[in-house]
C-alpha positions, 0 to 999 in steps of 0.5 A: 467054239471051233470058228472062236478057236480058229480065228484065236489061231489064225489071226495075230494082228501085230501089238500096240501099232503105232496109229498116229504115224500110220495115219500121217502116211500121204498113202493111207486112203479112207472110204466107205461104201454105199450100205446097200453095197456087200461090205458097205456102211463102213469107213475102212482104211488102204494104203494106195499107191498110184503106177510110176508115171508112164507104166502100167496105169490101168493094171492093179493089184490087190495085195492082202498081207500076212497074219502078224502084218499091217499097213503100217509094217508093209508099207516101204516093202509095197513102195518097192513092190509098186515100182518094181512092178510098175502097176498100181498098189492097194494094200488092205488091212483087216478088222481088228488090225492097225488103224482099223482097231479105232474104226467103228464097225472094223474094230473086231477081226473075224472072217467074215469081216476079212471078207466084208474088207476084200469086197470093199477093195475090189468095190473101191478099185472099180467104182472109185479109181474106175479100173475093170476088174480084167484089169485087177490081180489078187495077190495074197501072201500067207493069210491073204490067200484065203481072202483072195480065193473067195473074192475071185469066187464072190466077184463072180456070183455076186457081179459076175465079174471076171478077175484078171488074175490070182497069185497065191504066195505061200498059200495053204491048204487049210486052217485045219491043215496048218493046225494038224502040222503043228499039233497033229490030226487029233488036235486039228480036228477042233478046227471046222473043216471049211475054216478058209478051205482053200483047196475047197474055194480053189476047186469051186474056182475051177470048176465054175460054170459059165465063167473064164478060167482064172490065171492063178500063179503059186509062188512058194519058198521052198524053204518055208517052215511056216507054211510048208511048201507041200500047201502050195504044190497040193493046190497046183497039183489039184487045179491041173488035175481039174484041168486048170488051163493056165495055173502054174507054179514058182517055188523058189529055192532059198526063199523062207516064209518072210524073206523073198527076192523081190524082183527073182523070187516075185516081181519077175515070175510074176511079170512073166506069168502075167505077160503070159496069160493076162491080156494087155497086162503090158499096155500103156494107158490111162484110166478108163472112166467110171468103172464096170456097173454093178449087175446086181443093183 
């Protein structure tokens, strides 16, 4: 009841997409996973953008869209976002949304089913495009943040590999909390509490023995009514009060919950933070081959 009930408020997948043309998209890849893998046995579609020629071919990042968003509605602003950028672009889509709706096994959305799509992606940048998760920024907008957190966690106890980086674009604390600032404590506590806790993944992130510290950028409107950007200071001011050492925060002054600067308010704090604490995130090379090995197969 209390996940069936979150998941009817988290998850609005925009109505009646428009699949013959998302599928005629020359950036929409299809790929399925080994079944022994986490998150395979199942065909699922991206959008794939390769960096500009002559920038940053071996640097990626993972980009995990909106609640009310899908491949087909995001796809000109990743375009822009990937020049801008000058790295390579994956874009996912989540069960239930876009071309996924006619994919079999994809077709419901649930969380555990985001998760089992975030995994794949990682999965599909290492072993088929041959790129080192060091090498790999997760960046979530919104819904996409929850996701990215425990992909960062997963990658690490599954694989134990290391992400290159995070950035979290207007995060929230939790489901729970968003539901309390639009209905109240009492109406909020219908959501389970560990319902995309992300101040609760964040903690386990840095806290996580044996393992690097993540660099994490949180980027935040500051004229979110959405997502109020009391969620994204809260998540800063509890990594470095855990001793985070390289979180850091943007909160941009005339920026709402759908429209950004691209290159103010998002390509260039990015690009700086990452230069910063993202080692070789400005080298120009090649792929690298095959990809990292799977520790746990």
């Amino acid at each position: 009841m209390g996940l069936s009930l979150a998941a009817s408020f988290v998850f609005l997948p925009p109505e009646l997409p428009d699949q013959q043309r998302a599928q005629a998209s020359k950036n929409i890849v299809w790929d399925q996973r080994p079944a022994k893998l986490p998150g395979g046995g199942v065909a699922r579609p991206f959008l794939w953008f390769s960096a500009p020629e002559g920038a940053r071919s071996k640097r990626t990042v993972i980009f995990f869209h909106g609640n009310a968003e899908d491949l087909q509605l995001i796809e000109a602003d990743i375009v822009q976002f990937t020049q801008a950028m000058k790295c390579n672009v994956l874009a996912v889509e989540y069960p239930g949304y876009g071309l996924c709706l006619k994919s079999k096994g994809c077709e419901e959305v649930s969380f555990g089913g985001v998760d089992d799509v975030a995994i794949h992606a990682l999965l599909f940048c290492c072993q088929v495009k041959g790129i080192y998760p060091s090498q790999i920024v997760l960046h979530g907008r919104s819904l996409g943040s929850a996701p990215v957190l425990t992909l960062a966690k997963r990658a690490f106890d599954m694989f134990q590999w290391e992400i290159g980086g995070i950035i979290l674009q207007c995060p929230f604390i939790s489901v729970r909390q968003v539901a309390a600032d639009y209905v109240g404590l009492a109406g909020s506590l219908l959501v389970p509490a560990d319902c995309y806790n992300n101040m609760e993944t964040m903690r386990r992130l840095c806290q996580s023995p044996g393992r690097s510290p993540v660099p994490i950028l949180i980027l935040h409107g500051q004229l979110d009514k959405v997502i109020k950007p009391y969620h994204g200071r809260t998540l800063l001011k509890q990594a470095q009060d855990l001793g985070h050492p390289c979180i850091e925060g943007h909160f941009p002054a005339n920026a709402t919950h759908n429209h950004w600067s691209l290159r103010e308010d998002l390509v260039k704090p990015m690009d700086l933070f990452l230069q910063k604490y993202m080692e070789g995130w400005n080298e120009q090379a090649g792929w690298l081959g095959d990809g990292p090995s799977l520790r746990c197969f």
